[in-house]
PAVO-829090 format. One record per residue (C-alpha): x, y, z; residue in one letter. Coordinates in steps of 0.2 Angstrom, whole numbers, padded with zeros to 4 digits, always signed. Layout:
N
XYZa ...
//
This chain:
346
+0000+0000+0000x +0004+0019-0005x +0007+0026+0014x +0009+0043+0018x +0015+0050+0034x +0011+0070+0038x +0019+0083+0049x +0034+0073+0057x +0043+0089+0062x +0059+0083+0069x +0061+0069+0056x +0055+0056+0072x +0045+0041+0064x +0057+0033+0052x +0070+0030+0067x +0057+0024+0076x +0055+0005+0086x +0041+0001+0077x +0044+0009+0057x +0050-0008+0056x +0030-0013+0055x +0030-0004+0040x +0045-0012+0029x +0032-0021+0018x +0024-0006+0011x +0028+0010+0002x +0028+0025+0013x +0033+0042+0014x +0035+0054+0029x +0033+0073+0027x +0043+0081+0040x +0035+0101+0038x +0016+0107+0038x +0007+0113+0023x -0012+0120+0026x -0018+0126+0009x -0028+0111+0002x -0022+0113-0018x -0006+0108-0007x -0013+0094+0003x -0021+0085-0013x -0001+0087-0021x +0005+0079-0008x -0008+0068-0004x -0014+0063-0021x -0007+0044-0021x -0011+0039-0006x -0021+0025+0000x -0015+0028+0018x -0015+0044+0028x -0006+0043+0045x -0008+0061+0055x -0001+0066+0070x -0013+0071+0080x -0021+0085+0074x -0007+0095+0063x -0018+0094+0047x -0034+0095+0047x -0046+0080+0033x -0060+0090+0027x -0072+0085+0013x -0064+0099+0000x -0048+0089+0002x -0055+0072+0004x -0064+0075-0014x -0047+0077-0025x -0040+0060-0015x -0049+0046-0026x -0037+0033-0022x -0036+0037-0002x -0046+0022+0006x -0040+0025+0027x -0037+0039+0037x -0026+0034+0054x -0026+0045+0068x -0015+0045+0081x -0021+0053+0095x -0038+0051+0103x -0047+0065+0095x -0054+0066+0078x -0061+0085+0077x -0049+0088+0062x -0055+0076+0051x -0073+0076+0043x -0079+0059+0046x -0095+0062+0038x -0086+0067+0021x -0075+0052+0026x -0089+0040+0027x -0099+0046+0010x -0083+0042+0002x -0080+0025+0008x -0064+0031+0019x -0062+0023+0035x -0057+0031+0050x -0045+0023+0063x -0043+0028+0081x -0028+0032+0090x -0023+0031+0106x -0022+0043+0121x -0010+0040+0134x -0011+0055+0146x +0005+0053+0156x +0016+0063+0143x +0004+0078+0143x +0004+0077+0164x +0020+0077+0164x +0025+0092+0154x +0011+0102+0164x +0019+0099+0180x +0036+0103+0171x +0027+0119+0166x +0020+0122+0184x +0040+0120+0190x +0047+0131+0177x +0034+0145+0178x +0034+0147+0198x +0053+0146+0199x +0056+0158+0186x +0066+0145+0177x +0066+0148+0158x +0069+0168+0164x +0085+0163+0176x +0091+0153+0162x +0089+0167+0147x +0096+0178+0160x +0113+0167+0164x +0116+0167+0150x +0118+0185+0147x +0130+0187+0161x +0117+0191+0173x +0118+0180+0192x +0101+0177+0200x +0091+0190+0188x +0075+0184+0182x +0067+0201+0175x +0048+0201+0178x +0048+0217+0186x +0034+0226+0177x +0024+0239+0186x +0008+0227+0186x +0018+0212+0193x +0018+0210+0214x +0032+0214+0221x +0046+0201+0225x +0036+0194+0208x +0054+0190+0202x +0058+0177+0215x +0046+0164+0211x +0038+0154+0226x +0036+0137+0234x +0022+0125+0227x +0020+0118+0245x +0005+0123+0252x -0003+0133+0237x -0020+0129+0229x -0019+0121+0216x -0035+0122+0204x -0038+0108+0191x -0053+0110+0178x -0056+0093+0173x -0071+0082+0166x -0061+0063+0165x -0056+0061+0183x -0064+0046+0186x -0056+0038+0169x -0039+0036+0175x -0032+0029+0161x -0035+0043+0150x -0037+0056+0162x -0021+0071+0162x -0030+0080+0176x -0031+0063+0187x -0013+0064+0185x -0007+0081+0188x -0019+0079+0206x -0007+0064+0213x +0007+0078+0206x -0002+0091+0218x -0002+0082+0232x +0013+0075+0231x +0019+0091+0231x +0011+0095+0246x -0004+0106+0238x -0021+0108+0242x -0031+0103+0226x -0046+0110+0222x -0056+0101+0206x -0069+0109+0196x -0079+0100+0181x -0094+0091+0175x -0103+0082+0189x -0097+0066+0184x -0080+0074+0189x -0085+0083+0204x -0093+0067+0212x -0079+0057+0208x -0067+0071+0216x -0076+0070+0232x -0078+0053+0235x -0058+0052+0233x -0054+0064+0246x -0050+0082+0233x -0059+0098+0241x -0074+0103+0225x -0076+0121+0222x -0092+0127+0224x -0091+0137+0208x -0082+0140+0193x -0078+0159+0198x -0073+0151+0217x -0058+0141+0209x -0053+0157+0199x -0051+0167+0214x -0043+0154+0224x -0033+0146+0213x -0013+0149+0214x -0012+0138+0201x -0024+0133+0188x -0022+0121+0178x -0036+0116+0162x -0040+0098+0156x -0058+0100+0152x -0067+0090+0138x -0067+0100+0124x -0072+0098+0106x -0068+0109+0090x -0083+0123+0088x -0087+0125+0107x -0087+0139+0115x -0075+0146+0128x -0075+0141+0143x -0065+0157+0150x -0065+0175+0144x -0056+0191+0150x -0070+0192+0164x -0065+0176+0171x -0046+0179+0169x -0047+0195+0178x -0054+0185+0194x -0039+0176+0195x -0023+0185+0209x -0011+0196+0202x +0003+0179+0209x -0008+0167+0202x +0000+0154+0186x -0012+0148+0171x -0006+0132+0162x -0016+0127+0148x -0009+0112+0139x -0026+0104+0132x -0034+0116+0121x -0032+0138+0115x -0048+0136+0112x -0053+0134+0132x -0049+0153+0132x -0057+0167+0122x -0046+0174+0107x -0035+0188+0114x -0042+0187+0132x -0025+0178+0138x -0013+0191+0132x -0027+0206+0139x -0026+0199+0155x -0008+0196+0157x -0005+0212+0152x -0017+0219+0166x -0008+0207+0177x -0023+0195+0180x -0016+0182+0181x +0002+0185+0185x +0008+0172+0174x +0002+0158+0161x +0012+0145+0153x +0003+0135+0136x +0009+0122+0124x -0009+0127+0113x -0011+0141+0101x -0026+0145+0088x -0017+0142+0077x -0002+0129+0075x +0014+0132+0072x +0008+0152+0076x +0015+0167+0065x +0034+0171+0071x +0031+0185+0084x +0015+0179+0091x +0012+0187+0105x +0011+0176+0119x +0029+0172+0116x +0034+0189+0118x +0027+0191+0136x +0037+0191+0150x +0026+0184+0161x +0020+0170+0147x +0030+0153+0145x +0027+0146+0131x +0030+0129+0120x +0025+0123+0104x +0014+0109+0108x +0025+0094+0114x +0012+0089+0128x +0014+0071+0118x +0030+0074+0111x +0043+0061+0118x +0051+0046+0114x +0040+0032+0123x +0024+0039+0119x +0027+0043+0100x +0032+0024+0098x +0018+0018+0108x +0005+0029+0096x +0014+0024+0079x +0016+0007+0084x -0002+0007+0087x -0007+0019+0073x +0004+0005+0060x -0005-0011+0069x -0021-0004+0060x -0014-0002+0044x -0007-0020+0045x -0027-0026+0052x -0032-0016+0038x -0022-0025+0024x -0026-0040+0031x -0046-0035+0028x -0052-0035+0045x -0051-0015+0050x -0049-0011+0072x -0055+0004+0078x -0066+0012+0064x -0074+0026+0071x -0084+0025+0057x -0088+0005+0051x -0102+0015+0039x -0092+0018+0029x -0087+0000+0024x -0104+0000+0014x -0099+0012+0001x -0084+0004-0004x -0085-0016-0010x -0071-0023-0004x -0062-0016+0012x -0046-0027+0007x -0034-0016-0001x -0030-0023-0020x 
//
């Protein structure tokens, strides 16, 4: 089969453990993005296969109608909001799954919780000017001693999240155990589901959305959140939070109204943020979030290391191999199997 393989940024998948499930069939790995569709359907127009990395190109029905030879779509992350599975369906297209470990994403929240309350990437930058124990952030709207950064123990640590109770997949029921290993009090807001299940495990519930945002010394998002919904925080809600409070976003830009982020750092509300999303991916060079002082930023690596991009190609190939071998796993949408005749590759 003609496989194609998109958005591989830092060359990764070829070198990978498991590309060696791949050595019986043709495949070609594209290592930058393009967005335009006329570029897609160049790129594209061969393929049988299309393996995407999570959600760094989007599968939408102008594209999917100049692919006549594309037969299966693998996803490699748990969501699905960038391909049009309706328009994949009509055609015939199956749609494959991935998987969605959440301790990679945990992990790099907490690393952003440690480097954005210690001030570390600012020390760093700092060094290595010549500058001893400087951090900067000293703006007239920061508190003062803002500079220093503080101790986790003993702060409030907020967590928005709707999975709690699914353990296996849920970031937020990880980054909790980080909390309280840390010596935090963690307070949960979400759903009911995820309230319930946050009480009867011994986390304190806010009693509000607006009570986590004033509490919160750190606040961290995992809520549920699909392409098209609406915000869930605005520059109202921001401005709540203390002028020495940390906002992490690593699940979705989305989460927060356009612009209301930089607004409120600006105005000091909260003190500082640190994402790993943007509204759009890569962003224009300059965005502003990466300019801020008070804003770490990262360019969407919550899932990008070693163990669990093996783990998600290795999956993501076992599918193609099920597929050629006429019995397809994980359809999201086994529909589609009655517009094409034969689901066997030729």
């Amino acid at each position: 089969m003609n496989i194609v393989i998109l958005d591989d940024f830092q060359d990764t998948i070829r070198k990978l453990p498991c590309a060696t499930l791949l050595d019986t069939h043709t495949a070609k790995v594209y290592t930058n993005n393009v967005k335009g569709v006329g570029q897609l359907a160049i790129r594209l127009r061969d393929a049988e296969v299309v393996v995407l990395t999570h959600q760094r190109t989007s599968i939408t029905r102008p594209l999917i109608d100049k692919l006549p030879k594309l037969r299966l779509v693998v996803q490699t992350g748990p969501s699905q909001d960038n391909i049009d599975i309706a328009a994949c369906t009509e055609r015939g297209i199956l749609v494959v799954g991935g998987t969605g470990a959440p301790h990679a994403i945990a992990e790099l929240t907490w690393g952003l919780i440690m480097s954005s309350t210690r001030r570390i990437p600012q020390y760093v930058a700092h060094l290595k000017h010549g500058a001893w124990q400087q951090s900067g952030m000293k703006a007239q709207a920061m508190p003062t001693n803002f500079c220093i950064g503080s101790l986790l123990r003993g702060k409030v640590l907020g967590l928005w999240s709707d999975d709690l109770a699914q353990q296996h997949i849920s970031v937020g029921h990880l980054v909790a155990g980080f909390g309280r290993a840390f010596g935090m009090r963690v307070l949960v807001w979400g759903n009911a589901q995820a309230r319930a299940y946050a009480a009867q495990n011994g986390f304190e519930v806010a009693t509000s959305k607006e009570s986590i945002l004033d509490i919160s010394d750190v606040l961290t998002l995992h809520p549920t959140y699909s392409k098209g919904q609406a915000a869930l925080l605005s520059l109202a809600d921001l401005s709540r939070m203390k002028p020495s409070a940390l906002l992490v976003n690593t699940t979705n830009a989305g989460l927060i109204e356009a612009d209301a982020l930089i607004d409120a750092l600006n105005r000091g509300r909260p003190g500082s943020a640190a994402v790993d999303v943007f509204d759009t991916e890569p962003p224009a060079p300059g965005h502003t979030l990466m300019r801020l002082e008070n804003c770490l930023s990262t360019p969407h690596i919550g899932a990008v290391e070693i163990d669990t991009l093996d783990s998600d190609y290795a999956a993501a190939f076992a599918t193609i191999e099920a597929y050629a071998r006429g019995a397809p796993v994980h359809e999201i949408n086994p529909l589609a199997r009655a517009n094409i005749a034969d689901v066997s590759p030729k």
